[in-house]
C-alpha positions, -999 to +999 in steps of 0.1 A: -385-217-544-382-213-580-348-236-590-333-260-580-299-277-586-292-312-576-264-339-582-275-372-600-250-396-590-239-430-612-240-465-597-216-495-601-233-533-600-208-550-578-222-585-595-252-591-618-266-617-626-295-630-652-317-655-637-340-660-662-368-647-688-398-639-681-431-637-701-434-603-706-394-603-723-382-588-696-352-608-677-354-613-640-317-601-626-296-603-591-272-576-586-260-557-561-263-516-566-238-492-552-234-452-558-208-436-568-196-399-563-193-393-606-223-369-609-244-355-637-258-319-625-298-317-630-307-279-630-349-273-626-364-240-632-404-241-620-426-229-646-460-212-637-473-222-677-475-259-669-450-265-699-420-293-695-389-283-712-353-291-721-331-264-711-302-270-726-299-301-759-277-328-750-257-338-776-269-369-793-300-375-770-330-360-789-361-342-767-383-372-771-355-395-759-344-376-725-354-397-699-354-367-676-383-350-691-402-380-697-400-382-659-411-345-655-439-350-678-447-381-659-450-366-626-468-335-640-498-358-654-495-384-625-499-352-603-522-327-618-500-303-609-503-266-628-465-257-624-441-269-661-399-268-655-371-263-674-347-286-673-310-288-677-285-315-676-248-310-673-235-348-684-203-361-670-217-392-669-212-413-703-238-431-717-240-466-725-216-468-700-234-490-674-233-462-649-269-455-647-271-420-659-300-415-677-319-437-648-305-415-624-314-378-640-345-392-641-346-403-605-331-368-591-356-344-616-389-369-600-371-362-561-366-327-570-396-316-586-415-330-558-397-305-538-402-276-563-437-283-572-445-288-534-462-324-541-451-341-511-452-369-524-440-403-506-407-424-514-427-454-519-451-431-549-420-418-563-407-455-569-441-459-585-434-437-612-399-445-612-400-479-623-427-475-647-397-452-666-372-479-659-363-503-631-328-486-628-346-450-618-361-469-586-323-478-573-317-441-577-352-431-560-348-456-535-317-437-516-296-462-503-274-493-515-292-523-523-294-559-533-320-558-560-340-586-578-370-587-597-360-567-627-344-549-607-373-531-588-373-551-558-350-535-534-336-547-500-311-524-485-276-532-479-246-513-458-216-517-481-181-508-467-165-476-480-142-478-510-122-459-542-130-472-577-108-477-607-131-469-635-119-475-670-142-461-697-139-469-731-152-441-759-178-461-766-218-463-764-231-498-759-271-503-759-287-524-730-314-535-755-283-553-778-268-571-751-303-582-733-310-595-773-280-618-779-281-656-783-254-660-766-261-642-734-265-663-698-301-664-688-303-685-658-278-684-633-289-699-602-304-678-577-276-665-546-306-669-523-287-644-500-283-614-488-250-611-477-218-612-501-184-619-498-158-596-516-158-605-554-187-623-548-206-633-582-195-621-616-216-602-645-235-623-667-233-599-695-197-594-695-185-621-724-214-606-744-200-570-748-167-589-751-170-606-781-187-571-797-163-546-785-131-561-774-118-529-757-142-536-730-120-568-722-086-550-729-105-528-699-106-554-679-077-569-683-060-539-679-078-531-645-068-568-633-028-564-641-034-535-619-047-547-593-023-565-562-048-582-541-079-597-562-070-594-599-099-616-603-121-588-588-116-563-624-152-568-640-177-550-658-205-529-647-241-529-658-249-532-693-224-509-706-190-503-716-169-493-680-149-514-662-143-517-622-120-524-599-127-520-560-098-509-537-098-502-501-068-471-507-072-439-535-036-450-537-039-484-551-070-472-573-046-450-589-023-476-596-048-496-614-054-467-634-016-466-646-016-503-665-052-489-686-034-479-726-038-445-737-069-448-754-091-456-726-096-429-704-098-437-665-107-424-636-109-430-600-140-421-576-155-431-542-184-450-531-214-432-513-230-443-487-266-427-496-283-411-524-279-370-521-313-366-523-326-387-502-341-371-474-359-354-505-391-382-497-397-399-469 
């Protein structure tokens, strides 16, 4: 086997919530993770050289900034493996978007490679190295829907029912690192101390903060909550980022959330998945 070509998929957070700040800086979170079928396409070519490489620039993402080769190079020295890769990404993703793209290249080149390079390495190893590039990567890694806490590396999964999403995605590249920094950001939301949620359950704690910085994110929202018949209060922001959510049991009705969002913010509508692509890619 000498390429391989895999889907990453992105990930809505149903609900997230800051619980507090811990000593290292880092904030302990409660959310609940769920894929989506919006894709980036990871493309790996095994070298025999040893050599990591980027196939194909990205625009505005430098070499020293791709999470994906980070993670190549990560499992390379973690491994002592002789074989290098190319690697390719075709974005469809947006970043700073909240979706979880870069965490989840990085998550399908690490399950990949351990296919290509013939590691055979464990899920449980994977996650590992995972979460030492970012506690996002270990949702993707991970395979299935979760409830996650920690900082988002502890990982219990969940069976979520099947659903089409209203996603409204503003042009726009917000930073987790900003919104993590502001004064005005909720830090301790009491703990849901369960594992089971109700529909709109919970809200995200980051929400007001990208608000107040980049008001098309609420006119998102509010667009996505005019649209939608049953649970207007369910229209919310994912992540850290800039898209906006709505959950819908029909493609039909997801679609007619879509019609109330102005013609400067692009929308789209996809479908939940039930598990990672790559997941029977460790065990």
């Amino acid at each position: 086997m000498l390429e391989l070509v895999v889907p990453a998929p992105a990930k809505i957070n149903l609900f997230l919530h800051v619980t507090g700040r811990r000593e290292d800086g880092y904030h302990s979170l409660e959310s609940v993770f769920v894929l989506i079928d919006l894709a980036d396409t990871v493309t790996l070519s095994r070298r025999d050289d040893g050599t990591i490489a980027q196939g194909r620039e990205l625009h505005g993402v430098s070499a020293a900034d791709d999470l994906s080769l980070r993670a190549a190079r990560l499992l390379k020295s973690a491994t002592g493996t002789r074989f290098g890769a190319n690697v390719s990404l075709e974005k469809r993703i947006p970043q700073g978007a909240g979706l979880g793209g870069g965490s989840s290249d990085a998550a399908s080149v690490l399950l990949a490679l351990n296919r290509l390079w013939e590691l055979a390495l464990s899920r449980a190893e994977l996650l590992q190295l995972g979460v030492s590039l970012g506690a996002d990567v270990g949702f993707f890694i991970g395979g299935e829907n979760a409830f996650a806490r920690g900082i988002g590396e502890v990982l219990t999964p969940l069976s979520i029912p099947s659903s089409w999403i209203a996603l409204a995605l503003p042009p726009i590249v917000v930073t987790t690192r900003s919104v993590f920094a502001a004064a005005a950001l909720t830090r301790y939301t009491p703990s849901a101390r369960i594992d089971i949620f109700c529909d709109n359950f919970g809200r995200n704690d980051l929400e007001p903060v990208v608000e107040a910085k980049f008001p098309v994110v609420a006119e998102a929202i509010r667009a996505l909550a005019r649209g939608s018949r049953e649970a207007p209060e369910a229209a919310r922001m994912t992540g850290s980022g800039a898209c906006a959510f709505a959950a819908f049991v029909s493609e039909q009705d997801a679609r007619h959330a879509l019609s109330f969002l102005p013609a400067e913010i692009p929308g789209r509508v996809v479908k939940t998945l039930g598990q990672h692509p790559l997941a029977s890619f460790a065990a």
